[in-house]
N, C-alpha and C positions, 0 to 999 in steps of 0.2 A: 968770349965763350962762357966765362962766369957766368954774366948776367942773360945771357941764352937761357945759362941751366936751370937758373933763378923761377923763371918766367913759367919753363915748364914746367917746374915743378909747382909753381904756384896753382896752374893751371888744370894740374892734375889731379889737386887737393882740391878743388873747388869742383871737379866733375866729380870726385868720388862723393864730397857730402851733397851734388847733388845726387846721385845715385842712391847713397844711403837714403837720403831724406826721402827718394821715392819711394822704396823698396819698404820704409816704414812708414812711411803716409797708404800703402798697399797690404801692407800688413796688419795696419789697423780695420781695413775697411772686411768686413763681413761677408764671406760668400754664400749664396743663396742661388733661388730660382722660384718660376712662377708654376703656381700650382694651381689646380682646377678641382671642384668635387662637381661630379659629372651628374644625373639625373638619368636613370635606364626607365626608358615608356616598355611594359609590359602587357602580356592581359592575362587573365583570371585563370583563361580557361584552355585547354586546345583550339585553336580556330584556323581558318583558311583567311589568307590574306586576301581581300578583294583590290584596295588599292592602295599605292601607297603615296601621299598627296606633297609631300616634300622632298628636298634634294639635299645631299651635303653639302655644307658651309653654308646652307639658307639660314637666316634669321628670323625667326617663329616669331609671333605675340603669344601673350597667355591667353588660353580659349582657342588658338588656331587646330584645326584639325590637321592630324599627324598621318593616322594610318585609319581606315574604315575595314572594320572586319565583317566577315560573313554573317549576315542575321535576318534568312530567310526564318529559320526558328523560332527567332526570341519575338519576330511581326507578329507570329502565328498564334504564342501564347501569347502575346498583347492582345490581338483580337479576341480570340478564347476568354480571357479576364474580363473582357469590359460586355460580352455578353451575357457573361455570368453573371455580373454585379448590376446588369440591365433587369436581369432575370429577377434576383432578389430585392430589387428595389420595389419593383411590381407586385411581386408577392407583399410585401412590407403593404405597399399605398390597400390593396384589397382586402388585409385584415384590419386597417384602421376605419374602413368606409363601410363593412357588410358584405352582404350579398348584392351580385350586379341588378341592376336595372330588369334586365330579362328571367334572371330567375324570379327575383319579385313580381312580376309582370303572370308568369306564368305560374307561381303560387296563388295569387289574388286569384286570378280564370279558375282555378282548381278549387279556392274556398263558392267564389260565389254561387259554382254548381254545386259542391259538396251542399251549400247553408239552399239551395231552391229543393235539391231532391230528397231533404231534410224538411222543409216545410211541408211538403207533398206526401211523405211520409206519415207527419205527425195530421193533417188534414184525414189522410186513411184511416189511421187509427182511430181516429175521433170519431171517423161514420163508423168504422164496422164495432165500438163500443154500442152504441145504438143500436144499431141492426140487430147486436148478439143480443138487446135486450129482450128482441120484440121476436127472436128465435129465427133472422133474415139469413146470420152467421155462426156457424158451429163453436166452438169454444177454440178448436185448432187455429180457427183461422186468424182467429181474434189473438191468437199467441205466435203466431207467427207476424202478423203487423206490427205487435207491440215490439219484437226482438229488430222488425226491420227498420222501426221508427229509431230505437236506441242506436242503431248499428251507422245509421243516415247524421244521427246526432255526434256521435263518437266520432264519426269522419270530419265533421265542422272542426270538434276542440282539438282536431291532431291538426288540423291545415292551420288554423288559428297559431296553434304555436310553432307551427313552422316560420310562419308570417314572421313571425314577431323573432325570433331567434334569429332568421336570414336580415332584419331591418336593423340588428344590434351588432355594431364590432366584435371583432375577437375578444378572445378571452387575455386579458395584463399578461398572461406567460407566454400563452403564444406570441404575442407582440414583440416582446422582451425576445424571447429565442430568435426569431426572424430579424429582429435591429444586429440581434450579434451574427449572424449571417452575412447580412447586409455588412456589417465592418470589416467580418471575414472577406469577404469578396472583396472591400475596398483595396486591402491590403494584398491582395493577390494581382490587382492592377498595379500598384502604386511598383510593385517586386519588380513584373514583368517587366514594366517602362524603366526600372532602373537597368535591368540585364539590357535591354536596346539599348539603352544609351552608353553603356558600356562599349558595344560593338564600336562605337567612333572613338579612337584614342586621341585625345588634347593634349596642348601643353598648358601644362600649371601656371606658365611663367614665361616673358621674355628672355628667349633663349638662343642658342648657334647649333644648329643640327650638327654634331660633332662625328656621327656615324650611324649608318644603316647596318642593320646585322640581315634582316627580313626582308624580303621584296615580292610586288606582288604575285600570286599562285603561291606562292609555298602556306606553310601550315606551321604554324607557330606554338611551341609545347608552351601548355602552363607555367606561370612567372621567367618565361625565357625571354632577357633583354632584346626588343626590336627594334629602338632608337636609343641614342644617348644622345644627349642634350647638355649643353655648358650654359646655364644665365649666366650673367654678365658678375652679378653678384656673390657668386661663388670663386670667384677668382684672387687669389692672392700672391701674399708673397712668405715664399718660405726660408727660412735660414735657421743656423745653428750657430750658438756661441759656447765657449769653455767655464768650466766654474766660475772662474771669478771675475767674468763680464756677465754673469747671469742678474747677478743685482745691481747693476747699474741700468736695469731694463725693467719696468715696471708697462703693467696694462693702464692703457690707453696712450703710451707718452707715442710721439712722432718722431718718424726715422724718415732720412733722406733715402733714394735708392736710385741706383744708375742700373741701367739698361741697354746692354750692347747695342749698338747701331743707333739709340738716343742720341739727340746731343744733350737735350736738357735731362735730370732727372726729374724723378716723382715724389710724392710726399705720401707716407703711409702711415697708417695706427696701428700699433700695435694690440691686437685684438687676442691672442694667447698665448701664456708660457708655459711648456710642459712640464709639469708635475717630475718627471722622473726626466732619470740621464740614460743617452745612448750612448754606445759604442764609438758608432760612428755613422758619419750621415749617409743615408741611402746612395748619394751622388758625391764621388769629389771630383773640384773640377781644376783646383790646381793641385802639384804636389806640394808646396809649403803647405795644404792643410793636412795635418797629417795628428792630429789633437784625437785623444782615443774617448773622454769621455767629454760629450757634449749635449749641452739641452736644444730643444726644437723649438723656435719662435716662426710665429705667424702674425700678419701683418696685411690691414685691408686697405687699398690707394682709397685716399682722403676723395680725391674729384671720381666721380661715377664718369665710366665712358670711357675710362684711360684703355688702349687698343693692347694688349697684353694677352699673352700666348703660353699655355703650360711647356716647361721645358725652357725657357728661354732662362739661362745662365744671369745673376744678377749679381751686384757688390753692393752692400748695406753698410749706411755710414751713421754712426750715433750720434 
């Protein structure tokens, strides 16, 4: 019976320090969880949802279209813009060239009868000089040729400088106002095409459509989230430690972490340690933790791609 009792009792000091030895190999180990910073696709302005091109739990590329919103409008000042800046471009080319082809055309027609009914003019006067000598023509008449000869001349030197002002470019200011016109306009297409392209919402990034708020027909208020998005890269791991495990933790060093239903763990960096101490951590998920001032450490998995979930309960080991 002695050595009965021996045995058990040996026995039951070897399950208690195994017991202790787990209960502090557990107590060392750090509790945590996996956290997300999420990405809300918005838009600018009030719009009408036309469609919405993804589904929950889909997996985006960066560049993939999200949602296309209403932009019968923003077509319309597109088109508007680009005839505008059609317009002024035009204006631009015809004060750097002159006058067209046809006006020139039909100012020339206009001098070379002005300069014939000017020769025929000055032909007249010349005889009724004569005549008036020999008493053929009154003195009136002779004064009335002479005014019609000037008046036939006077009509050449005005067609003449028409000529020649219509065959000369504009004037260096008018050029100059018209180029900034023309830049004006540009910049009213370049606006418009950006407002269109707005209308299609992307994602930035490789991402996990984490939820729809919007769907299509509804009408979406300004900056009101209509998807949220998790990239893969915003995913970590979060945990809190006490005072005086804070400086045994420096940025970048590497922490091991287990992950319910793993078998194996992961290897993480320690990417930041918070400046100030909390109370206590948002989440407790056992009762031994029960430590009132603690700081918050975060920590990004070493291998990209690891499958990690926000919310999932974690143990961090130093």
């Amino acid at each position: 019976m002695k050595l009965f009792s021996h045995k058990m009792t040996a026995i039951y000091c070897m399950a208690l320090v195994f017991i202790t030895g787990c209960r502090d190999e557990n107590k060392k180990n750090l509790q945590g969880y996996i956290e997300g910073e999420f990405v809300y696709i918005s838009s600018e302005s009030s719009a009408l949802i036309s469609k919405v091109m993804v589904k929950r739990g889909q997996n985006v590329a960066a560049g993939q279209t999200l949602i296309v919103l209403d932009d019968d409008y923003e077509k319309k000042q597109v088109e508007i813009a680009n005839q505008t800046h059609a317009g002024e471009v035009s204006t631009l080319a015809d004060l750097g060239k002159g006058g067209r082809d046809a006006e020139l055309d039909i100012l020339k027609a206009q001098l070379s009868q002005a300069q014939h009914d000017a020769e025929v003019s000055r032909s007249k006067f010349s005889r009724y000089q004569k005549l008036q000598s020999k008493g053929y023509v009154s003195e009136l008449e002779l004064e009335q040729s002479e005014a019609d000869n000037k008046m036939k001349w006077d009509r050449v030197q005005e067609l003449t400088s028409q000529l020649k002002n219509k065959s000369l470019p504009s004037r260096a200011d008018q050029i100059e106002a018209q180029k900034a016109r023309v830049e004006s306009s540009l910049l009213q297409v370049k606006q418009s095409q950006i407002a269109l392209n707005k209308r299609i919402l992307r994602s930035a990034a490789s991402a996990k459509v984490y939820d729809i708020m919007y769907h299509t027909g509804e009408v979406a208020s300004p900056g009101a989230p209509l998807i949220s998005l998790l990239p893969e890269d915003t995913i970590k791991i979060r945990f809190f430690v006490r005072n005086p495990q804070l400086y045994k933790i420096t940025q970048g060093m590497q922490i091991t972490v287990k992950i319910e239903g793993r078998e194996e763990p992961i290897a993480a960096e320690v990417t930041y340690i918070s400046p100030k101490a909390e109370f206590t951590p948002p989440v407790i998920f056992t009762s031994a933790h029960k430590e009132r001032m603690v700081f918050m450490i975060e920590a990004m998995p070493i291998e990209p791609g690891e499958k990690l979930h926000p919310g999932q309960p974690v143990e961090v080991i130093l």
